[in-house]
C-alpha positions in Angstrom: 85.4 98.9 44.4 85.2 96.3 41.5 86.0 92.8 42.7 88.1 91.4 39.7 88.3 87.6 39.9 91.6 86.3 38.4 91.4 82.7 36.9 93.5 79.9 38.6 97.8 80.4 37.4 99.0 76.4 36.6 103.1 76.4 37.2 104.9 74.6 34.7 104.6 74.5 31.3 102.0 75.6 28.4 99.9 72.1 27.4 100.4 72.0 23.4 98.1 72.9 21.4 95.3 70.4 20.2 96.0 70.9 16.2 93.0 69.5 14.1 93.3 68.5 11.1 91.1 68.8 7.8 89.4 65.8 8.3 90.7 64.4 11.1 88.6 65.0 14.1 88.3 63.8 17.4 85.5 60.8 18.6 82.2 62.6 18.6 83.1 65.1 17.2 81.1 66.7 14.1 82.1 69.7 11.0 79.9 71.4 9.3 80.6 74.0 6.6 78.2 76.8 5.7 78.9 78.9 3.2 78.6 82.6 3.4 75.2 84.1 3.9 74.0 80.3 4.3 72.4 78.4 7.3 72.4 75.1 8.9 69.8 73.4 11.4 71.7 71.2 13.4 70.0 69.0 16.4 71.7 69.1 19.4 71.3 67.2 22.8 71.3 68.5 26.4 75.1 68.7 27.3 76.6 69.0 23.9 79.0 72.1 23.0 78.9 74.3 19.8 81.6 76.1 18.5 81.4 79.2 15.7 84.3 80.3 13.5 
């Protein structure tokens, strides 16, 4: 039998959604745009988060 482990159910309503704007980002924040086939070398720090798109 496969133990499936349901996340955590909040009542009330959905938070709204965090909408970011082209240049506009949040304190500490970074952007970087690579184009296609490209690459980028970027240092990060114990801690910090990276997100692809």
């Amino acid at each position: 039998m496969v133990a499936t482990v349901y996340p955590e159910v909040v009542s009330g309503p959905p938070r709204p959604s965090l909408i970011l704007q082209p240049g506009l980002l949040l304190p500490g924040m970074e952007r970087y745009h690579v184009p296609g086939l490209g690459a980028v070398l970027i240092d990060i720090e114990p801690g910090d988060q990276l997100s692809v798109r």
